[in-house]
N, CA, C and O of each residue as an XYZ file, in Angstrom:
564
protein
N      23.377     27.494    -20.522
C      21.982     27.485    -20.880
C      21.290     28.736    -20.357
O      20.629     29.467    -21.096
N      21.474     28.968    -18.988
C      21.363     30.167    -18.471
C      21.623     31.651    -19.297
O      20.878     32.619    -19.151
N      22.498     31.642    -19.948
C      23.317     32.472    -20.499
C      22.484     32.642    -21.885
O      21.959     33.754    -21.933
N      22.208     31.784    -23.094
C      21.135     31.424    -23.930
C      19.856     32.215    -23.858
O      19.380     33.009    -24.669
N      19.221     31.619    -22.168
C      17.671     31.822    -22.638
C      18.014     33.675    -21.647
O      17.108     34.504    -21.734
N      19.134     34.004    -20.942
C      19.079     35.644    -21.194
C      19.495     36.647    -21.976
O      19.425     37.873    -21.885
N      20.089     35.661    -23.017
C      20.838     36.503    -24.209
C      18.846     36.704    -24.932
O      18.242     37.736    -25.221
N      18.442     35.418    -24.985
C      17.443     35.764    -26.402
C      16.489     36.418    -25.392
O      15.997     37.278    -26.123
N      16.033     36.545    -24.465
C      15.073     37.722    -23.786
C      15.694     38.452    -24.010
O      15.361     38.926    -25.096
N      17.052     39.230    -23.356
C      17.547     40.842    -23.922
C      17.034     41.260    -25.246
O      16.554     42.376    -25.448
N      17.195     39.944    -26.517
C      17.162     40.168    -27.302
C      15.372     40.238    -28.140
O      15.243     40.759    -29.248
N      14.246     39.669    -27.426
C      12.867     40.183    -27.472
C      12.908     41.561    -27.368
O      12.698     42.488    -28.151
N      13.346     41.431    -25.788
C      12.928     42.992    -25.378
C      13.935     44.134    -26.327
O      13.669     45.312    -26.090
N      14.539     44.002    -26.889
C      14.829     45.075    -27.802
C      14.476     45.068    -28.779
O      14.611     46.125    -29.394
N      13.810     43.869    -29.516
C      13.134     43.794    -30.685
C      11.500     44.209    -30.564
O      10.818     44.309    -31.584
N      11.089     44.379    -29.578
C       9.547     44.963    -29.185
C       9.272     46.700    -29.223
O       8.899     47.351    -28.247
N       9.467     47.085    -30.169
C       9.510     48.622    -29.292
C       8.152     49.021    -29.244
O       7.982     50.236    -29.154
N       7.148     48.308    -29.281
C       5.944     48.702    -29.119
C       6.131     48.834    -27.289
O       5.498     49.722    -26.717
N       6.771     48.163    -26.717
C       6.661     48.464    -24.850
C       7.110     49.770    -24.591
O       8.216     50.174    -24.951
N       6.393     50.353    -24.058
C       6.682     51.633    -23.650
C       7.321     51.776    -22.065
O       7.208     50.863    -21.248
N       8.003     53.061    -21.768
C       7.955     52.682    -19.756
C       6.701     52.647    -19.170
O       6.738     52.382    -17.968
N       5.367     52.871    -19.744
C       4.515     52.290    -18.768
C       4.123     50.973    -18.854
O       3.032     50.849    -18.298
N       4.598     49.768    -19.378
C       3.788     48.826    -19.720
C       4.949     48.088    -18.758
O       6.126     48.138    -19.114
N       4.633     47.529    -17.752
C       4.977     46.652    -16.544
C       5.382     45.325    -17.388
O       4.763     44.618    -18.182
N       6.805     45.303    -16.819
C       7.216     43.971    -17.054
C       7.571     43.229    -15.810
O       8.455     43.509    -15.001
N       6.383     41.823    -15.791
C       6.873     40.844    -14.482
C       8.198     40.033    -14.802
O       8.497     39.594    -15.913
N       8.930     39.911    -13.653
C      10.151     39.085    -13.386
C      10.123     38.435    -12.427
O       9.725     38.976    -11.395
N      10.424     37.405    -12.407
C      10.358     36.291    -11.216
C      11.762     35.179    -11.172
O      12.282     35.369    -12.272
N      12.435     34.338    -10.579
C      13.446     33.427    -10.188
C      12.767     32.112    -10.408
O      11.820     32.236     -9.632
N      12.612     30.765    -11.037
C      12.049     29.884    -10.567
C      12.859     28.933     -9.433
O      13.793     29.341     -8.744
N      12.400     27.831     -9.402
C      13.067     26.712     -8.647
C      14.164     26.486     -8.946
O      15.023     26.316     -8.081
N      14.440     26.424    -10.291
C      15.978     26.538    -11.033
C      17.199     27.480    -10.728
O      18.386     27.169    -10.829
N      16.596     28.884    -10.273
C      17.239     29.785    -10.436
C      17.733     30.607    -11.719
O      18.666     31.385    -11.921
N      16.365     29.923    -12.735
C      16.066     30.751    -13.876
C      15.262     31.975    -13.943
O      14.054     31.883    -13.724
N      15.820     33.181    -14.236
C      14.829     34.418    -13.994
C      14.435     34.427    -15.216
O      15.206     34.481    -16.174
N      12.829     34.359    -15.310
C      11.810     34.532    -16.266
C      11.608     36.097    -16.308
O      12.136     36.941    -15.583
N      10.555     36.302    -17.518
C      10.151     37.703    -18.123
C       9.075     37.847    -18.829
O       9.036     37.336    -19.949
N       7.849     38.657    -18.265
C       6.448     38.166    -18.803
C       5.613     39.431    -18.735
O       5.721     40.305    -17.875
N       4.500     39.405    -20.079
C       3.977     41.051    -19.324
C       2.541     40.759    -18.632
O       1.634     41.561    -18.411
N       2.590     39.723    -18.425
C       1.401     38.836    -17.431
C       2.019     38.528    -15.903
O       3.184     38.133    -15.868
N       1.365     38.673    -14.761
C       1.936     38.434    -13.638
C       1.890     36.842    -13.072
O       0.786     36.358    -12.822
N       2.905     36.179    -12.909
C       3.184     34.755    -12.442
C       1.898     34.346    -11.550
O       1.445     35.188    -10.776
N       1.197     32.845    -11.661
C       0.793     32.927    -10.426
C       1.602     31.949     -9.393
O       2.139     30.909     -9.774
N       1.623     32.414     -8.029
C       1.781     31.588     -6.923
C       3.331     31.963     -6.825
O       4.039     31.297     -6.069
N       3.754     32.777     -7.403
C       4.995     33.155     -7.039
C       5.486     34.262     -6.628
O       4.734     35.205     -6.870
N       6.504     34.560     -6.069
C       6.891     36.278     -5.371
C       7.526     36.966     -6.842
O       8.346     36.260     -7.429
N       7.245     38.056     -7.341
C       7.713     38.899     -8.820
C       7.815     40.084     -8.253
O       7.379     40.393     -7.143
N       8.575     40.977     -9.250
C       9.082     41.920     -9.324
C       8.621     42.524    -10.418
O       8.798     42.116    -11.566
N       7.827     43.825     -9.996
C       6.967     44.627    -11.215
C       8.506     45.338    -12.044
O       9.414     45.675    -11.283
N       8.688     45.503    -13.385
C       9.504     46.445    -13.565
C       9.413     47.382    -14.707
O       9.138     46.859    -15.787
N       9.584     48.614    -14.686
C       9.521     49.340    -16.127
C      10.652     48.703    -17.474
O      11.603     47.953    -17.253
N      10.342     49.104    -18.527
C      10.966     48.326    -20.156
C      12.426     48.540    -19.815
O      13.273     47.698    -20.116
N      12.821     50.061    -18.967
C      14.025     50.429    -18.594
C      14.559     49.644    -17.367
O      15.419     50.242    -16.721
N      14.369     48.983    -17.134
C      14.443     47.799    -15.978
C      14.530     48.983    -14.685
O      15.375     48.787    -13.811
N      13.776     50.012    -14.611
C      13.190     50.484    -13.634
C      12.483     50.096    -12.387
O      11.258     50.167    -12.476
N      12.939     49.722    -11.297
C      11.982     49.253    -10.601
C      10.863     50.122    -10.127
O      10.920     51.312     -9.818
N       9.728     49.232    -10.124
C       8.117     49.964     -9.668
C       7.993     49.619     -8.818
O       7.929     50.473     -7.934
N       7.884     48.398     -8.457
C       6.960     47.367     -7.145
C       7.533     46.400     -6.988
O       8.055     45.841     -7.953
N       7.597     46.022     -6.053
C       7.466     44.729     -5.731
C       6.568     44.018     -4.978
O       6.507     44.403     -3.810
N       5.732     42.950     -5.320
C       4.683     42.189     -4.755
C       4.767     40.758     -4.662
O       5.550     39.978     -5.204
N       3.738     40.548     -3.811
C       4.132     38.932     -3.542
C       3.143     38.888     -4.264
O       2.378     39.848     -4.354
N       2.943     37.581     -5.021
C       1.526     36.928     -6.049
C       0.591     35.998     -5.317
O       0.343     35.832     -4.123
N       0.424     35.788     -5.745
C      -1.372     34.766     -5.294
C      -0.396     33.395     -4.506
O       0.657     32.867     -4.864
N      -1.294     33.141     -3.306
C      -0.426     32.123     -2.524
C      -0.379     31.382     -3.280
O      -1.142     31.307     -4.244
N       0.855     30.395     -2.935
C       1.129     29.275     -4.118
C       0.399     27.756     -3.658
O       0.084     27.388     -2.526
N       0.292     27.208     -4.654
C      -0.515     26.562     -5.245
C      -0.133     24.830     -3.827
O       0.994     24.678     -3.355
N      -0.943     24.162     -3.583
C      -0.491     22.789     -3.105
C       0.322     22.449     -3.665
O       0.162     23.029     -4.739
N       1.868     21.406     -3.809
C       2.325     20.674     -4.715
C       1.604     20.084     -4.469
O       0.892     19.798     -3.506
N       1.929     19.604     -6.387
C       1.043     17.935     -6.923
C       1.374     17.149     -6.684
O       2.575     17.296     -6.914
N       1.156     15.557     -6.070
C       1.873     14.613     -5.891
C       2.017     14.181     -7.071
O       1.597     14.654     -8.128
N       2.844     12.930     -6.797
C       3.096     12.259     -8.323
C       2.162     10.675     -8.062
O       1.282     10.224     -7.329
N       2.602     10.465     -8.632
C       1.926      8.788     -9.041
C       2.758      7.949     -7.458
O       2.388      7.522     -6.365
N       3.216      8.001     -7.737
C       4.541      7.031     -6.768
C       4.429      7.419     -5.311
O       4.617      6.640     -4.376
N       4.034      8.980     -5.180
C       4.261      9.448     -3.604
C       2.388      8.881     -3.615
O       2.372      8.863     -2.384
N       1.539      8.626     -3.832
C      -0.201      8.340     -3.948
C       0.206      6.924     -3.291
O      -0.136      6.484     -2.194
N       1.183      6.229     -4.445
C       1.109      4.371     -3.907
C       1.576      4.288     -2.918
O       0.935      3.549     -2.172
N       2.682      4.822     -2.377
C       3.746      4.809     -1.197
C       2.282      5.058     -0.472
O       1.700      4.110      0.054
N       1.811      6.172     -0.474
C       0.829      6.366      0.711
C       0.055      5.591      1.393
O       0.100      5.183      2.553
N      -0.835      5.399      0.325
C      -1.374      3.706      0.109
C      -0.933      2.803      0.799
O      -1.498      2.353      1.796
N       0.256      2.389      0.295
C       1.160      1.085      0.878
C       1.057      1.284      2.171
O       0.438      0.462      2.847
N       1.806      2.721      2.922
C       1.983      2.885      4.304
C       0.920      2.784      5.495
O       0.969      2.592      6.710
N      -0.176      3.035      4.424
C      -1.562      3.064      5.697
C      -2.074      1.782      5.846
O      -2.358      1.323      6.953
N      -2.245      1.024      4.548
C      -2.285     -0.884      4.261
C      -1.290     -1.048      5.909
O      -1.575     -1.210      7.095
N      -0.398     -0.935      5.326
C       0.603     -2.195      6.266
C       0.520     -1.342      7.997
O       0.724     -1.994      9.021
N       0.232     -0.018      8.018
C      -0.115      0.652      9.354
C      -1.447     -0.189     10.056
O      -1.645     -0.812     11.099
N      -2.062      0.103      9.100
C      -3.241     -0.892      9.717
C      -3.115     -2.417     10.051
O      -3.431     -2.907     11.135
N      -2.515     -3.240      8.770
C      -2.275     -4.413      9.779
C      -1.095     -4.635     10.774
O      -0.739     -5.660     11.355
N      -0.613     -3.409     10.797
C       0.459     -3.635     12.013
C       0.014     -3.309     13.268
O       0.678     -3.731     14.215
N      -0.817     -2.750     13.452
C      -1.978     -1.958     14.567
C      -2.867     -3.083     14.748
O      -3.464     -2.902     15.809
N      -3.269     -4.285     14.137
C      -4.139     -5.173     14.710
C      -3.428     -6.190     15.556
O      -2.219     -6.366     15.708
N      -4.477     -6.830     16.079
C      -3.263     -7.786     17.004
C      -3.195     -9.291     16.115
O      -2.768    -10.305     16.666
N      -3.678     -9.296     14.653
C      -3.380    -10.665     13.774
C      -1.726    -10.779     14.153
O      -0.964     -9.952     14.653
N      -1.492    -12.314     13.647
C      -0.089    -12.608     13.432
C       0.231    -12.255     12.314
O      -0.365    -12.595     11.292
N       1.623    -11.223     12.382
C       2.053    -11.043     10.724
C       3.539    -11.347     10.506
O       4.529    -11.138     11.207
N       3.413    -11.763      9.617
C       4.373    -12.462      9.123
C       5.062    -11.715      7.713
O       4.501    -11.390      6.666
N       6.252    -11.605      8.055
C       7.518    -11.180      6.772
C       8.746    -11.778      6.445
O       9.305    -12.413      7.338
N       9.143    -11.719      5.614
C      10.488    -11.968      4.769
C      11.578    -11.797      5.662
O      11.573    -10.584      5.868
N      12.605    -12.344      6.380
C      12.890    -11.576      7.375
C      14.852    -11.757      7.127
O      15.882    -11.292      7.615
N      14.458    -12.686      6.109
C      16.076    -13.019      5.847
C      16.602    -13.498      4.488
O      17.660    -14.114      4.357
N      15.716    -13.138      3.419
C      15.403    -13.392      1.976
C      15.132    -14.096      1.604
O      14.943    -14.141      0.389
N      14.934    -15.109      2.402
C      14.993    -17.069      1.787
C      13.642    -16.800      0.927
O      13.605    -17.793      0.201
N      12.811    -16.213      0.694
C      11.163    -15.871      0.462
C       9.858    -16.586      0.800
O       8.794    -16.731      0.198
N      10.303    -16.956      1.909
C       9.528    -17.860      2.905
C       9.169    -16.820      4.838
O       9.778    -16.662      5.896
N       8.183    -16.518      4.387
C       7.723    -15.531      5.474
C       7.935    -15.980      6.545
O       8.191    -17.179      6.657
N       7.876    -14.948      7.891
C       8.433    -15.842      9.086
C       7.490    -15.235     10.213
O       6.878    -14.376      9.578
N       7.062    -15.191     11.404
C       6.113    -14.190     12.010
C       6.891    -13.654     12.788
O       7.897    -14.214     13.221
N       6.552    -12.548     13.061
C       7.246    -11.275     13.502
C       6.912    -11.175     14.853
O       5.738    -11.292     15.204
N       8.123    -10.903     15.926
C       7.790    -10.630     17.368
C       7.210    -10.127     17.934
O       6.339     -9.920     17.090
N       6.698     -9.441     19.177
C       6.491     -8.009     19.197
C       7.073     -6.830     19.507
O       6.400     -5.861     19.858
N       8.565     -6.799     19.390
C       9.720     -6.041     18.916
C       9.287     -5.305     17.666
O       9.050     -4.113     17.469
N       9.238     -6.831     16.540
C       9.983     -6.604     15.019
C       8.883     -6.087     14.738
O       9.113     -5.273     13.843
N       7.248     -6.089     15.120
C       6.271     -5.631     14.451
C       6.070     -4.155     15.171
O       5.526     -3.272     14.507
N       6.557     -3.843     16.690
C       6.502     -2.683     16.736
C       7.535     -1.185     16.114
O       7.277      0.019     16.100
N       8.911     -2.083     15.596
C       9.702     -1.418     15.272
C       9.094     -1.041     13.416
O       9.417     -0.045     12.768
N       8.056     -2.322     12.882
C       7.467     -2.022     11.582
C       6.415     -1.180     11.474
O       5.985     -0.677     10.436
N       5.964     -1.024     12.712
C       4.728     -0.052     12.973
C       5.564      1.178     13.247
O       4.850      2.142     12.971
N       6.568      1.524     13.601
C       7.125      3.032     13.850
C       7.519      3.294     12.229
O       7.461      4.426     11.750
N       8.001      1.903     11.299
C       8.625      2.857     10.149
C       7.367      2.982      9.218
O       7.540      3.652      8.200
N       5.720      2.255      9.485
C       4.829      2.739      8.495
C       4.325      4.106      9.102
O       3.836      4.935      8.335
N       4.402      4.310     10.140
C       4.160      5.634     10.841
C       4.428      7.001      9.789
O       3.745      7.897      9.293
N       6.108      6.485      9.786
C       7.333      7.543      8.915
C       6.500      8.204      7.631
O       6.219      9.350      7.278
N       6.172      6.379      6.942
C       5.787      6.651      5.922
C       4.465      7.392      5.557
O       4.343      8.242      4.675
N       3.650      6.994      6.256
C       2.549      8.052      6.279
C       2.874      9.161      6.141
O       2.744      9.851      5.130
N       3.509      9.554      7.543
C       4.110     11.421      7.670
C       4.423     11.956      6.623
O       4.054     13.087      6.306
N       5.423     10.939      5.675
C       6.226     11.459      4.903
C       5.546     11.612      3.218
O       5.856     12.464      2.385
N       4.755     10.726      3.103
C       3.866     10.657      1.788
C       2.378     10.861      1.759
O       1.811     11.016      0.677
N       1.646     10.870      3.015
C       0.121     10.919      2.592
C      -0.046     12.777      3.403
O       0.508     13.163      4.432
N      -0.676     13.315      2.788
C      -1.189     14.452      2.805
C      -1.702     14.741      4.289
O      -2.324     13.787      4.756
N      -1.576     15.882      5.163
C      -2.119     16.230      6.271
C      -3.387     16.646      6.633
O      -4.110     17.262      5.849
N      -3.734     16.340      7.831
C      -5.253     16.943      7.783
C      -5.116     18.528      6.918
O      -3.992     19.025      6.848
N      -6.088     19.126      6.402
C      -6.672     19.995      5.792
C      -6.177     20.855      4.700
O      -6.353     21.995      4.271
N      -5.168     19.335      4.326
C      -4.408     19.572      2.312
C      -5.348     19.116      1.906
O      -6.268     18.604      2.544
N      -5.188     19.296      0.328
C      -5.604     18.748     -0.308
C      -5.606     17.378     -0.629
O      -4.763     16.643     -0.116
N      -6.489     16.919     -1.454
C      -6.709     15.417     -1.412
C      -5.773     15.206     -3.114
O      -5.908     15.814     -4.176
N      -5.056     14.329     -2.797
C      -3.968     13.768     -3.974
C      -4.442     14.122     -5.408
O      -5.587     13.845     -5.765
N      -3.541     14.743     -6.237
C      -3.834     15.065     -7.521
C      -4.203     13.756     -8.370
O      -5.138     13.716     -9.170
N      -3.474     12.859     -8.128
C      -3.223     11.487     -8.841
C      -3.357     10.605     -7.962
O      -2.926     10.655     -6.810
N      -4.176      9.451     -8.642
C      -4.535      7.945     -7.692
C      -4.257      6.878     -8.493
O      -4.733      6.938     -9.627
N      -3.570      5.851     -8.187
C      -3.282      4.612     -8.226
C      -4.836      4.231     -9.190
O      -6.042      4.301     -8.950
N      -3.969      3.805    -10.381
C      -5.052      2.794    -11.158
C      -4.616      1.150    -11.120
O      -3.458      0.840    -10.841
N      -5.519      0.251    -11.388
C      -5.503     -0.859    -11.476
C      -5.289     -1.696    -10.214
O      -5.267     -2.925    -10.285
């Protein structure tokens, strides 16, 4: 596939002869390890200025990159983790599933402190840090 989308760029750029060597062509790598080709500069990514003759000019880093977006799923997880952080942090009795029968059971204060270290995790791991941004996407319904 790789091979494809650099056969048919070679094959633009020789069908363009309006590009001259001054007209800067950006190149960049994505996440894939697909190298793109553009006569617009990427944003939020590191590119490589180059002449039509694959001359190198410059190289520059681009506009800092962007927050990732969360998705739908990492928003609920978040959600979920701070819900159950909080009632694991009160001193109510809580009660869980503890052996599948689906008949809740109340929890020690072992089993609820060992549930309070893994909503901890989850926080860390899914809700955004002080002075990110606030979630692209929120939980409907």
């Amino acid at each position: 596939m790789r091979l494809l989308a650099g056969l048919i760029t070679v094959a633009l750029f020789a069908a363009t002869p309006a590009l001259n060597a001054q007209d800067p062509v950006y190149t960049w790598v994505d996440a894939n390890g697909v190298r793109h080709y553009a006569q617009t500069p990427p944003d939020g990514v590191q590119y490589e200025t180059r002449g039509i003759r694959d001359r190198t000019v410059g190289t520059e880093a681009g506009r800092a990159p962007a927050a990732p977006t969360r998705t739908t799923e990492e928003v609920i997880a978040c959600d979920r983790a701070r819900v159950a952080l909080q009632q694991l942090s009160g001193s109510a009795l809580v009660e869980m599933d503890k052996d599948g029968d689906g008949k809740p059971e109340p929890l020690t204060p072992e089993e609820k402190a060992q549930q309070r270290r893994l909503s901890e995790q989850a926080v860390a791991a899914y809700c955004p840090r002080e002075g990110e941004d606030a979630p692209a996407a929120s939980p409907q319904g």
